[in-house]
Legacy VTK file of the C-alpha trace (Angstrom):
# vtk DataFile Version 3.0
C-alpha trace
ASCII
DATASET POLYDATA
POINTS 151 float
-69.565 -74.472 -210.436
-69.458 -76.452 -207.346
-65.569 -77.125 -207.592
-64.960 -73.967 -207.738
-65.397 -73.293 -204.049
-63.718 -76.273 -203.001
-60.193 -74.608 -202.607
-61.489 -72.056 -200.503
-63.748 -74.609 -198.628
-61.053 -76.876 -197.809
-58.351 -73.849 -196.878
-61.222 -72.719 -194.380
-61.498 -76.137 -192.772
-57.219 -76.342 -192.432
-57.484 -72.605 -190.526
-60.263 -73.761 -188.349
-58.741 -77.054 -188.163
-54.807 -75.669 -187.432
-55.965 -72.667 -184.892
-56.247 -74.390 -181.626
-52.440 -75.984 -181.985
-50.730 -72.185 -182.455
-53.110 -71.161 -179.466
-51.421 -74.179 -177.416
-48.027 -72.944 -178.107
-47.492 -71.554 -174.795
-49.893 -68.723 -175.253
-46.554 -66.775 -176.051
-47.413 -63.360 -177.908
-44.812 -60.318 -178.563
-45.666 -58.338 -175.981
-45.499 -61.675 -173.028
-47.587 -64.477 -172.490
-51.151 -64.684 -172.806
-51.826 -67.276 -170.228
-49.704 -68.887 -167.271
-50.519 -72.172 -165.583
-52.150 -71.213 -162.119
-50.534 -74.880 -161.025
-46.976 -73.743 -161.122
-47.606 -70.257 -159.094
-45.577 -70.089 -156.083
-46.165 -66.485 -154.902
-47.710 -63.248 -156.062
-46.710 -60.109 -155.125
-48.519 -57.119 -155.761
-46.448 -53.792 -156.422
-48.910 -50.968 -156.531
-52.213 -50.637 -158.046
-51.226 -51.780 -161.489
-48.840 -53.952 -161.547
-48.051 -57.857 -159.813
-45.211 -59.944 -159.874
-45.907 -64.176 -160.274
-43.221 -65.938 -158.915
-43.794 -69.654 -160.660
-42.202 -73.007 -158.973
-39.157 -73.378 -161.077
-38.583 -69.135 -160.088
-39.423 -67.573 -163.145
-40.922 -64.218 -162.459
-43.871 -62.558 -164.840
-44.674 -59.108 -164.532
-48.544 -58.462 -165.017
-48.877 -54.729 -165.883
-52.820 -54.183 -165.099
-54.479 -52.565 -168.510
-55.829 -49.821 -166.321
-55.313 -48.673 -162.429
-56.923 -50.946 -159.848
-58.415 -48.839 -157.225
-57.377 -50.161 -153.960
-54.741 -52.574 -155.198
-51.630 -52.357 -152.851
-49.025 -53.999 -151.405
-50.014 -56.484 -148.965
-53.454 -56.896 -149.953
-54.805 -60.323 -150.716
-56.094 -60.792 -154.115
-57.930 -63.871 -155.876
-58.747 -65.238 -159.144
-61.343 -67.962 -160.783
-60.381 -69.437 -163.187
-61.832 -72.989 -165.317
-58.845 -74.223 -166.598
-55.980 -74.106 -164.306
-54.690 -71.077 -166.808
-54.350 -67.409 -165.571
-54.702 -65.374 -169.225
-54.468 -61.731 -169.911
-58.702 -61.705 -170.196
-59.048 -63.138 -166.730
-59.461 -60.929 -163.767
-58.490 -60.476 -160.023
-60.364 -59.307 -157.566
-59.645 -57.743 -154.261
-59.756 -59.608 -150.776
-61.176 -57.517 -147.577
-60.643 -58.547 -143.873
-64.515 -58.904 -142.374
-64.066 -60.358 -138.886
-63.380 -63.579 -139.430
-63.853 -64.032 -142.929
-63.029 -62.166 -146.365
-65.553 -60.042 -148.415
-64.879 -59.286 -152.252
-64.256 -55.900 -153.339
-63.540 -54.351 -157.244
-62.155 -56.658 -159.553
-59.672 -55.578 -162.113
-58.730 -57.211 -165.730
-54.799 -58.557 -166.163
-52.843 -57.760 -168.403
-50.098 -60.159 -170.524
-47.902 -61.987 -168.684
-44.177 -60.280 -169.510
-41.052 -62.892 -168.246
-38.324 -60.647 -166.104
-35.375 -61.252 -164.595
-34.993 -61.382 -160.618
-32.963 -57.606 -161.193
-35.770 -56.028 -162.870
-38.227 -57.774 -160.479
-36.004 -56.332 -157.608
-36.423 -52.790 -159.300
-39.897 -53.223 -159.962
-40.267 -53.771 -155.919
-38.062 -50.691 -155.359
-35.069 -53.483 -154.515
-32.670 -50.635 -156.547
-31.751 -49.315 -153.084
-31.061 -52.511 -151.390
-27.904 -52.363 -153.595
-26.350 -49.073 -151.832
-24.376 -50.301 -148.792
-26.175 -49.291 -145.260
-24.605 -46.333 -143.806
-23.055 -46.955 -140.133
-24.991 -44.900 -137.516
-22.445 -43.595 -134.789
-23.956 -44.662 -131.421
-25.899 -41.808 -129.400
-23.630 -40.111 -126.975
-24.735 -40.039 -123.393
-26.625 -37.093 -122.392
-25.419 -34.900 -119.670
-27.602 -34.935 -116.645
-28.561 -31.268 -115.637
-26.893 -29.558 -112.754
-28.610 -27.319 -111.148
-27.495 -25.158 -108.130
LINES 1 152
151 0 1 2 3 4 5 6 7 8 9 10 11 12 13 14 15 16 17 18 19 20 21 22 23 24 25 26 27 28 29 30 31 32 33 34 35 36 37 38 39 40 41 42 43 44 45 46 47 48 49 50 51 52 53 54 55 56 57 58 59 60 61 62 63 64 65 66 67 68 69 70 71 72 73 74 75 76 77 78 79 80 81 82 83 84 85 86 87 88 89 90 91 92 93 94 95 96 97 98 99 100 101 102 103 104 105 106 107 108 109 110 111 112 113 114 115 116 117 118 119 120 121 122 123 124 125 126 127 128 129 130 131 132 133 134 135 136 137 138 139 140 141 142 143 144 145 146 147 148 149 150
């Protein structure tokens, strides 16, 4: 009787045994990447209050599409993250940066989402760069008003 949980013993110790080695593959997942290494982030630019762009050292770009909205997420606002393993992952949050004085006060923090690789055209569209392509129109140079002559 005892043998006859053996196979199912020992095929439960290979699972438990094999999971942490498909979790180290990159944290790569259909819909992006689960985690990115925070080591290798060179900038991070946020688009509006749900999305980011992470610009890594060797210039690949991930787009982070929040899960939800992040109220008072914007462009130019300064955003950090904690994290304890070097590893920015889809579970891991942000959380907003406020200008107090001379220092910074936390506001809301807001969950990520996966980490999707994009190209630096679909980053440009992402930051509205679409109309960067259409060449600048000339402006003719404002003719000289006509002083007033009055009699």
């Amino acid at each position: 009787m005892a043998n006859d949980h053996f196979p199912t013993f020992a095929t439960l110790c290979c699972v438990l045994f094999l999971s942490p080695a498909t979790q180290a593959q990159d944290d790569v997942d259909e819909g992006g990447e689960r985690c990115i290494d925070t080591r290798r982030i060179s900038t991070t630019q946020i688009i509006d209050d749900q999305n980011i762009l992470f610009t890594m050292r060797d210039r690949t770009i991930y787009h982070n599409e929040l899960g939800h909205r992040c109220p008072g997420l914007r462009r130019g606002k300064t955003i950090s993250y904690r994290t304890s393993m070097s590893r920015l992952c889809s579970n891991d949050s942000i959380t907003l940066m406020d200008s107090f004085g001379m220092g910074m006060t936390r506001g809301p923090s807001c969950g990520l989402g996966k980490f999707r690789p994009v190209t630096q055209d679909e980053a440009d569209a992402l930051r509205g760069g679409e109309d960067r392509e259409i060449e600048p129109q000339p402006i003719p140079p404002a003719e000289p008003e006509e002083p007033e002559v009055t009699e």
